[in-house]
NUVOTOR-200087 format. One record per residue: residue in three letters; z, x, y of N, C-alpha, C, O in turn. Coordinates in nm, 4 decimals, always signed. Layout:
REC; ALA; Z; X; Y; Z; X; Y; Z; X; Y; Z; X; Y $
...
END
This chain:
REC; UNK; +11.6330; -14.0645; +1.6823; +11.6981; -14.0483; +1.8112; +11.8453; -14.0839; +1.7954; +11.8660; -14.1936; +1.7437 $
REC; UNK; +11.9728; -13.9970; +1.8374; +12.0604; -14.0096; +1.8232; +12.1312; -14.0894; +1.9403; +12.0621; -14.1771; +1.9922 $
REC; UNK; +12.2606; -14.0708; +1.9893; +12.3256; -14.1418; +2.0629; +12.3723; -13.9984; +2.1237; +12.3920; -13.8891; +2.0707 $
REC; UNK; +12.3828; -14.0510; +2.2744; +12.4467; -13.9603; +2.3677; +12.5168; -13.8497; +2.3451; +12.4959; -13.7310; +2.3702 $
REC; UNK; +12.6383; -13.9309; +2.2730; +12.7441; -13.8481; +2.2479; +12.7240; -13.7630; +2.0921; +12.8256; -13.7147; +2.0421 $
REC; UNK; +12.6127; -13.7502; +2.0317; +12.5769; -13.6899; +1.8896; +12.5319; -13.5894; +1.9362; +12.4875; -13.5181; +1.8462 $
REC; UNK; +12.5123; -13.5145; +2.1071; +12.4762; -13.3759; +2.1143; +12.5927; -13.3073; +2.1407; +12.5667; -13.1870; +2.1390 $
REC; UNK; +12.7014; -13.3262; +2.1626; +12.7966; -13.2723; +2.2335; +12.8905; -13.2142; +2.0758; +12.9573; -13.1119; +2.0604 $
REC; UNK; +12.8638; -13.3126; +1.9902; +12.9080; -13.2908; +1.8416; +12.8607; -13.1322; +1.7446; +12.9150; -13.0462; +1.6753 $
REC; UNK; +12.7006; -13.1757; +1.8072; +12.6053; -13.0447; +1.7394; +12.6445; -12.9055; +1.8215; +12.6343; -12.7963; +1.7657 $
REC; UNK; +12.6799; -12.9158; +1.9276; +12.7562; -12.8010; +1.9789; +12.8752; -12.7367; +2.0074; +12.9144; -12.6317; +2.0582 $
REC; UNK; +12.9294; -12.8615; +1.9441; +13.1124; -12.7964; +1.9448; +13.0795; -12.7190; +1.7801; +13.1013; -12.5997; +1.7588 $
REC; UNK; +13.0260; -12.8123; +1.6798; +13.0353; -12.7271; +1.5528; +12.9309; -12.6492; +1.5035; +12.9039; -12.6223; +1.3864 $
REC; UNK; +12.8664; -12.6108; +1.6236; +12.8026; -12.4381; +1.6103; +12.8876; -12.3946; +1.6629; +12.8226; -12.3659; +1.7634 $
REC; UNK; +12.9976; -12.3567; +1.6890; +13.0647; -12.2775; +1.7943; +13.0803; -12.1708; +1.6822; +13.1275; -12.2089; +1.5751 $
REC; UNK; +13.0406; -12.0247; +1.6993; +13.1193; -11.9160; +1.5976; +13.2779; -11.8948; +1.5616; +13.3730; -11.8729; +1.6368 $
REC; UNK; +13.2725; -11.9070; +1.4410; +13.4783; -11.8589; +1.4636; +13.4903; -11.7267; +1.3935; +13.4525; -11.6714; +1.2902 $
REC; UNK; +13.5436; -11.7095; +1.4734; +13.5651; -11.5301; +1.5351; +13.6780; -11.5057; +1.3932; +13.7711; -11.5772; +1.3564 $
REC; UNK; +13.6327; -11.3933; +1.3430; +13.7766; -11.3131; +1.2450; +13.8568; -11.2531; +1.3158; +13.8358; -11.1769; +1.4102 $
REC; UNK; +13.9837; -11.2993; +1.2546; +14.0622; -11.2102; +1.3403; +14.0909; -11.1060; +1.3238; +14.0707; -11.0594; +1.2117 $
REC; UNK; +14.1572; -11.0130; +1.4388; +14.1772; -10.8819; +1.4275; +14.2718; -10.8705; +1.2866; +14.3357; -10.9653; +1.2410 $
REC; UNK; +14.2675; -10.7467; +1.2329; +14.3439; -10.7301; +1.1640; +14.5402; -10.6568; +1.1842; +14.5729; -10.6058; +1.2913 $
REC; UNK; +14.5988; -10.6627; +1.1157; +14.7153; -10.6707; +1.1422; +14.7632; -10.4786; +1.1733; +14.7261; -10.3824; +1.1061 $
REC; UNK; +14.8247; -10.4786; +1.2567; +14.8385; -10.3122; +1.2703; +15.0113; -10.3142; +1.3056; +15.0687; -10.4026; +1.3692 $
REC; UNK; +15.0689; -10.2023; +1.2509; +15.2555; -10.1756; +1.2960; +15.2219; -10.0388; +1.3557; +15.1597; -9.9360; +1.3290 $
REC; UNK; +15.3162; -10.1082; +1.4752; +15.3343; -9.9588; +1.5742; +15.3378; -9.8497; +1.5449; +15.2892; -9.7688; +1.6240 $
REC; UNK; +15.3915; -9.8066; +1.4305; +15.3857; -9.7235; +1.3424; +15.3256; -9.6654; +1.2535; +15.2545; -9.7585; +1.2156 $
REC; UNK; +15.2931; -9.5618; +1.1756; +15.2260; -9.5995; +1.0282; +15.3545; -9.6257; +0.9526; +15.4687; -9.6219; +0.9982 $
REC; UNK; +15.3055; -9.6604; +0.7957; +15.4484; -9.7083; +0.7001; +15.3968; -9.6804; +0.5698; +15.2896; -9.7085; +0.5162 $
REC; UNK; +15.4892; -9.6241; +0.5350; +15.4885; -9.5739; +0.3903; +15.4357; -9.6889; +0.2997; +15.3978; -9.7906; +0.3577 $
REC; UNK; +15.4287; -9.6842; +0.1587; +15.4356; -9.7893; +0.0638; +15.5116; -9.8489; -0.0085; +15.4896; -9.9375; -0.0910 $
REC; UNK; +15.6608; -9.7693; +0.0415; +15.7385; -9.8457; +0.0155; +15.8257; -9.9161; +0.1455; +15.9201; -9.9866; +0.1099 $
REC; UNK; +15.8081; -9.9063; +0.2566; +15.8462; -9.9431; +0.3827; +15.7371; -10.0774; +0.3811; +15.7694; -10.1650; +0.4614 $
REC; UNK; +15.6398; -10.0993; +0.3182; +15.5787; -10.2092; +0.3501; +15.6030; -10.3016; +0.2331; +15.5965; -10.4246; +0.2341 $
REC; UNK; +15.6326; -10.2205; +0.1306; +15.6679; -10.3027; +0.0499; +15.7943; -10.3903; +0.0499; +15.8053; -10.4908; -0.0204 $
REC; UNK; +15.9071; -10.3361; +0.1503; +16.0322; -10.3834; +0.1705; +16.0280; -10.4790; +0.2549; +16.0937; -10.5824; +0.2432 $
REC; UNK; +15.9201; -10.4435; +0.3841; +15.8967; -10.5809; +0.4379; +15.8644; -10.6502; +0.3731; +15.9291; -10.7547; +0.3811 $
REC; UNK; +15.7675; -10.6504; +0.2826; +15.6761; -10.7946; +0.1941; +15.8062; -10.8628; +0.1047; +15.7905; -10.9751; +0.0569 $
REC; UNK; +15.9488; -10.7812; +0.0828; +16.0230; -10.8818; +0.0543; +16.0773; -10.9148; +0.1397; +16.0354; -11.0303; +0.1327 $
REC; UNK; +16.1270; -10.9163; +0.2058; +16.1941; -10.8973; +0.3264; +16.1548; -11.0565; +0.3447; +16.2412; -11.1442; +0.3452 $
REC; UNK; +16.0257; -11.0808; +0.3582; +15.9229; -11.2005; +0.4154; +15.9549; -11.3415; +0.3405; +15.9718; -11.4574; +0.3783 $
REC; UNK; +15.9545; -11.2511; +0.1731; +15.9423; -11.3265; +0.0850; +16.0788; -11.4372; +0.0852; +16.0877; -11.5597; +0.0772 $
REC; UNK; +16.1744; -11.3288; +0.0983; +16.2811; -11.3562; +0.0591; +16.3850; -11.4640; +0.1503; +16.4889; -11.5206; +0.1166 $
REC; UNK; +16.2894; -11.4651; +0.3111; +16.3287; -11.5645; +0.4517; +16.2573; -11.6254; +0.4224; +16.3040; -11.7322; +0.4620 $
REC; UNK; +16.1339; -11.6572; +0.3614; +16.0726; -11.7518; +0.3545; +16.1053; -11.8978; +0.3161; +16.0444; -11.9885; +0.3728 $
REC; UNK; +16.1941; -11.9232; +0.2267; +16.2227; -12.0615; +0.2195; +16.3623; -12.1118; +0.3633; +16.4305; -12.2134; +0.3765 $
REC; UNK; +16.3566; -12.0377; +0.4108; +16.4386; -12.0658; +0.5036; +16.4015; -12.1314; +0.6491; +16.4530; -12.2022; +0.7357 $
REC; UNK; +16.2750; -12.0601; +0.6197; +16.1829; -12.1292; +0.7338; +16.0532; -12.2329; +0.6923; +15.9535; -12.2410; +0.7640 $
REC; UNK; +16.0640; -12.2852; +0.6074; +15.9599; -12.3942; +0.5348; +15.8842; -12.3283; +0.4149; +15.8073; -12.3781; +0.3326 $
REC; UNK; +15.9190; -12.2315; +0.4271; +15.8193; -12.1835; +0.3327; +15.8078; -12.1797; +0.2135; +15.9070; -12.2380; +0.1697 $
REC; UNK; +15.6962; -12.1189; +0.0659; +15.7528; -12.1416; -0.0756; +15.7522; -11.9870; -0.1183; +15.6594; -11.9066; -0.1265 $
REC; UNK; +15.8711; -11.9766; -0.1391; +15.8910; -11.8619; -0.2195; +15.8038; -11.8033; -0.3911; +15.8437; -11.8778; -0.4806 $
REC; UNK; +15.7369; -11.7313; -0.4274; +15.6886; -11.7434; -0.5642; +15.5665; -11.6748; -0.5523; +15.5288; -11.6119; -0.6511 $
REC; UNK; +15.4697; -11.6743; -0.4106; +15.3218; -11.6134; -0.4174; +15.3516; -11.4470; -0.4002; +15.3875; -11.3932; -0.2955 $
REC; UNK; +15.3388; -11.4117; -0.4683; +15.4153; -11.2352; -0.4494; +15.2321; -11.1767; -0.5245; +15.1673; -11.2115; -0.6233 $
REC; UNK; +15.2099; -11.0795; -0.4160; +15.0753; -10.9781; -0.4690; +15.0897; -10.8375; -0.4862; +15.0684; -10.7521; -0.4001 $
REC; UNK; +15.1251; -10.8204; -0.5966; +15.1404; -10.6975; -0.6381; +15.0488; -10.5838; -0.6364; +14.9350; -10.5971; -0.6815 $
REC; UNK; +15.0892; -10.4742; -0.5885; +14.9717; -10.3618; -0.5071; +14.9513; -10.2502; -0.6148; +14.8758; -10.1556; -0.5921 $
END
């Protein structure tokens, strides 16, 4: 027998987590139009906290 508050636990972490939608541009975009963004990203990235270096080549 648990304690009161040990059911409220078992049902917050069944909760499903949802995938998210996937990413769509108003547009369609070439492969190299997306590729210019992906530097584009890369390349602001340390500017805004980020680490420059994880690059996935297509």
């Amino acid at each position: 027998m648990g304690c009161a508050g040990s059911r409220d636990k078992v049902e917050e972490s069944s909760k499903r987590v949802r995938k998210p939608k996937p990413w769509k541009h108003q547009e369609p975009l070439t492969r190299a139009q997306l590729t210019q963004m992906r530097d584009e990203f890369w390349d602001t990235a340390p500017h805004y906290g980020g680490r420059k270096g994880i690059h996935l080549s297509m």
